[in-house]
C-alpha positions as CSV (number, residue, x, y, z in Angstrom):
1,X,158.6,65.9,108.6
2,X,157.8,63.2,111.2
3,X,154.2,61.7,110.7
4,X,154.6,58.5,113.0
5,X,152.9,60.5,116.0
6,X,149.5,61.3,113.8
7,X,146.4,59.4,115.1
8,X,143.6,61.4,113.3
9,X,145.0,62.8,109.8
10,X,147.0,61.0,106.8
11,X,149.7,63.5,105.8
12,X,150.9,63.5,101.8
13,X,153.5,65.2,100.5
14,X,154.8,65.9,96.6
15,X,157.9,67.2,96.8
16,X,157.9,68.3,93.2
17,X,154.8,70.1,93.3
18,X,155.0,71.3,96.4
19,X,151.6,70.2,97.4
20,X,150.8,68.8,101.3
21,X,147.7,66.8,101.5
22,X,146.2,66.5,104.9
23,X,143.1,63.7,105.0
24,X,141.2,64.0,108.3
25,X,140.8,60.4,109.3
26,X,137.9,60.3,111.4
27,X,134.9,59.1,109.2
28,X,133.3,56.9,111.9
29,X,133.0,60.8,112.7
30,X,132.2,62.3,109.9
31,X,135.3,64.1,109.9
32,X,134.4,66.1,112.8
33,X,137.5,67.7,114.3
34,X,138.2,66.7,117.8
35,X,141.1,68.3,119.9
36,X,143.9,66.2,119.0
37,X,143.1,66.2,114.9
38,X,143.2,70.3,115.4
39,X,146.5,69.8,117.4
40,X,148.3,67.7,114.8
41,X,146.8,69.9,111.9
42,X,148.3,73.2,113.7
43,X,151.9,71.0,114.1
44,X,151.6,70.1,110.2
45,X,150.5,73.9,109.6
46,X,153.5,75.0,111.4
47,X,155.7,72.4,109.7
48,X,154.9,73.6,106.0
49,X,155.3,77.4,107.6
50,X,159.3,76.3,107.9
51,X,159.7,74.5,104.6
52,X,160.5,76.1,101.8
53,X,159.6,73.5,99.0
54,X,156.3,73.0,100.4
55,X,153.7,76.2,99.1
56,X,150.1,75.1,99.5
57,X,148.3,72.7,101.9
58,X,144.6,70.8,100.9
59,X,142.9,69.5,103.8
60,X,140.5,66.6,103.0
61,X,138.0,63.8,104.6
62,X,138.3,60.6,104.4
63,X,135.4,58.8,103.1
64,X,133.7,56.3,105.0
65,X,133.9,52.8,102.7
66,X,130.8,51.7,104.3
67,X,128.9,55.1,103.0
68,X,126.9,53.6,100.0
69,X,125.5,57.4,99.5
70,X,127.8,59.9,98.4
71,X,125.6,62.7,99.8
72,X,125.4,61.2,103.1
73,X,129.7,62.2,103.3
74,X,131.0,64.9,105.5
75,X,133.9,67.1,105.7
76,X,133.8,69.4,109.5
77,X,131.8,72.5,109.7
78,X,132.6,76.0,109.5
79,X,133.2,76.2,112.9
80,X,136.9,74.4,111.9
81,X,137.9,77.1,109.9
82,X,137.3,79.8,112.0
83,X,139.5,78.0,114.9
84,X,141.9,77.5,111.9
85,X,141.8,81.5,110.9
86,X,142.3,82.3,114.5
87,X,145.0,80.4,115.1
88,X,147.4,81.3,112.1
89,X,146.8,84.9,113.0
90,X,148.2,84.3,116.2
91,X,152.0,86.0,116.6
């Protein structure tokens, strides 16, 4: 899978688990998901649709290192995963 056009995730893959991480690499942002980090999420969705070896994605936020508070982290809201429901029940 070709990750050298990413500009707002970090993609991870184990081969012999099987696992994709995806890290939303916006914390300046608190992770909040602009259009281009949905666009390349819905490319790496689509990517792990046509590979076999691959069975489960976690998506994950970066963590700002200048954050002293740990309650003060984000991930994106709600909102992200119904745009992310829609969009795999899409034909």
């Amino acid at each position: 899978m070709s990750t050298e056009n990413l500009q707002d995730i970090d993609l991870q893959i184990d081969n012999v688990t099987g696992i994709m991480t995806v890290t939303i690499n916006r914390p300046e942002r608190k992770n909040a998901m602009s259009t281009l980090t949905f666009d390349e999420i819905f490319r790496v969705v689509d990517q792990l649709e046509k590979n076999d070896t691959l069975q489960a994605m976690i998506i994950t936020g970066a963590k700002d290192k200048n954050n002293i508070d740990p309650s003060k982290e984000a991930f994106s809201s709600g909102g992200f995963l119904f745009v992310f429901l829609v969009h795999m029940s899409l034909p």
